[in-house]
N, C-alpha and C positions, 0 to 999 in steps of 0.2 A: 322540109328542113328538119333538121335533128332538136336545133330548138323549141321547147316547148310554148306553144299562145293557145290563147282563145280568139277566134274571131266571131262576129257580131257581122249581119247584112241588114241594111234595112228595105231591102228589097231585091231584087232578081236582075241579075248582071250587074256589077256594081260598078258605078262611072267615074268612082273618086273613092280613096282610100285613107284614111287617117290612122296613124300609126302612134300606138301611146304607150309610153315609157314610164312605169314603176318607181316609185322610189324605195331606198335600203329599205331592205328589210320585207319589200312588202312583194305583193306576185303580180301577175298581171289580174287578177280578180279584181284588184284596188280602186279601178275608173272606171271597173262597166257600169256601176249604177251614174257617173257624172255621165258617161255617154249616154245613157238612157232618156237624160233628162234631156238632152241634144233635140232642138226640134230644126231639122234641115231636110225636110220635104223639098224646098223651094230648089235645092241642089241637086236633085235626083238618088239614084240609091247608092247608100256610103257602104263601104267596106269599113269595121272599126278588126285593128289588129292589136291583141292584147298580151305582148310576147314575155314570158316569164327569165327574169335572168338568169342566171348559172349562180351558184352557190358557192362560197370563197372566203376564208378566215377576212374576218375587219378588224383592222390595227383596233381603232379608236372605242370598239367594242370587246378591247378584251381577246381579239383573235377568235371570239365566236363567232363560227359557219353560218353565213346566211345568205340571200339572196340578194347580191348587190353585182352593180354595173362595173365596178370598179371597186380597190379599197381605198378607205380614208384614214390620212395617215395621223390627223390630229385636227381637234376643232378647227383649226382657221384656214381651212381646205383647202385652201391656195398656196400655202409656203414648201410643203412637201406633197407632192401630187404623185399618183402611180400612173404614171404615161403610159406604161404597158398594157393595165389593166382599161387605160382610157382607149388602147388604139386599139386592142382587141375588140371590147365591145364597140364601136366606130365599124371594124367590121361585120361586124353582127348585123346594125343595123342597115347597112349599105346592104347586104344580103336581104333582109329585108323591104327596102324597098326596089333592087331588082328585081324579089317575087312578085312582089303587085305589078310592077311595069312588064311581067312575062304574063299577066293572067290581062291584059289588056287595058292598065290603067296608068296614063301616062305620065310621068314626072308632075306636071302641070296641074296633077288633079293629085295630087301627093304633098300630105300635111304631117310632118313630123312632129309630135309633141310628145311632153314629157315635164315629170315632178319633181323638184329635188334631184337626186343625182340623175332621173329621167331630164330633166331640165338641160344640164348639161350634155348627157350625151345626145338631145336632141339638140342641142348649138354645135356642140363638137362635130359632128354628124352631115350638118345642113348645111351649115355653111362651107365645108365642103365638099361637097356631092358637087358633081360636072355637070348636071343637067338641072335645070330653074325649078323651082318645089314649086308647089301653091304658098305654100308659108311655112314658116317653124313655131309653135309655141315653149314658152318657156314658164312654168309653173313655180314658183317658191322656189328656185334656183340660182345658179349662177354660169356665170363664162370659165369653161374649163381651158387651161393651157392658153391664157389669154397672152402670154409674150408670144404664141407662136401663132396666135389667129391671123393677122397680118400679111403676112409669108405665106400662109397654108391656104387659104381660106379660096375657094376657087371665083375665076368670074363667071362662071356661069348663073352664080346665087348671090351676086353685087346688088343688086335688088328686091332679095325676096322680104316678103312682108313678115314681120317678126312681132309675135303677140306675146308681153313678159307682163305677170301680178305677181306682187307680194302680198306679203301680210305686213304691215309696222310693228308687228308685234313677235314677227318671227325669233324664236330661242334657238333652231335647229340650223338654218341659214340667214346669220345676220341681215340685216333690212340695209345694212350699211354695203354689206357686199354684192344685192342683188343690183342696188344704184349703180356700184361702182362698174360692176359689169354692162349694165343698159349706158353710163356715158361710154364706156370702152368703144362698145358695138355702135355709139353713135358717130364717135371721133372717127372711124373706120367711114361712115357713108350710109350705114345703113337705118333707114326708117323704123323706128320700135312705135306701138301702139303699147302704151305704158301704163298698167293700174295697178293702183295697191288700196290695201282693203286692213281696217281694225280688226285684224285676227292673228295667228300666230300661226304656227304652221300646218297648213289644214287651204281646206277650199271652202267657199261660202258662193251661197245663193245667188249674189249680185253681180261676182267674179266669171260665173257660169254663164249666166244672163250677157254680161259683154263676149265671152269667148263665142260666146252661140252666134251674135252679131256679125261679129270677127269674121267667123268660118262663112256665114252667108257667100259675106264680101268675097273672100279672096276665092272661094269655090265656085262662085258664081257663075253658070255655063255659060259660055262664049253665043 
């Protein structure tokens, strides 16, 4: 791929892939040390793919170039949304996870997650892929294009399992907006595994601790 990642194996032929998404500003360097801390042995060997965005003026930053999934058009990130730049990256990572499922790892054993605007384009993404993930994580984020999830949203991923933490204290993606997205996603049908944690916008120890559990579960070989 022309896009730039870093990948991570934690061992030889990899039997499941996990896919992680950045947020503004940052590269895909951001989550190899949380992935580090990943202890899933019990799942056999992971593939972690740590894909770096493209680089693109942010309104909300002054029009300074930076690496983000999308631009943000003002704090309240849901009233004016850049759908272009959301459907673009969508295909990005749909490219994405046809490469793992071309290197012999099958939807099924495919976890898309992602941070802040990682967050979203891991829901935007997952919930409509045509073929069942293992799950989507959603990190201090929210539901992008949520008037159009409805409509869009494919049945093939009617069921997949959905892991969302905040912070209560989040200043960057209100704590009020990550709710409002988890009931959206609930009214819809779909099952969220929901935590949130005293901290602000960032990941903590404890958060890590359930996601690790998380991933056991849904990876869990048949």
């Amino acid at each position: 791929m022309s896009l730039e990642l870093i990948e991570i194996e934690t061992g030889d032929q990899p039997t499941a892939s996990i896919i992680v998404l950045h947020g503004l500003g940052a590269d895909g360097n951001d989550f190899v040390p949380v992935a580090e801390e990943l202890k899933l042995d019990a799942v056999g060997p992971v593939r972690f793919v740590f894909p770096h965005a493209p680089t693109r003026p942010v309104t909300i930053n002054g029009g300074h170039v930076m690496r983000a999934w999308y631009d943000i058009m003002g704090a309240d990130l849901t009233r004016r949304e850049d759908e272009q730049g959301l459907r673009e990256s969508q295909a990005t990572v749909e490219a994405l996870i046809a490469r793992e499922k071309s290197r012999g790892v099958p939807a099924s054993r495919i976890v898309v997650m992602g941070f802040s605007q990682g967050c979203a384009m891991a829901l935007q993404t997952g919930l409509r892929h045509e073929e069942r993930l293992a799950g989507i994580v959603g990190l201090s984020g929210y539901l992008p294009l949520a008037a159009q999830t409805a409509t869009e949203r494919h049945t093939g991923n009617h069921d997949v399992p959905i892991f969302m933490a905040h912070g209560t204290h989040d200043p960057v993606v209100p704590f009020v907006r990550a709710t409002a997205s988890r009931d959206a996603l609930k009214s819809l049908g779909y099952q969220i595994e929901w935590h949130e944690y005293p901290m602000p916008h960032s990941v903590c120890a404890p958060e890590i601790a359930d996601l690790n559990r998380w991933l056991l579960r849904v990876l869990k070989p048949a």
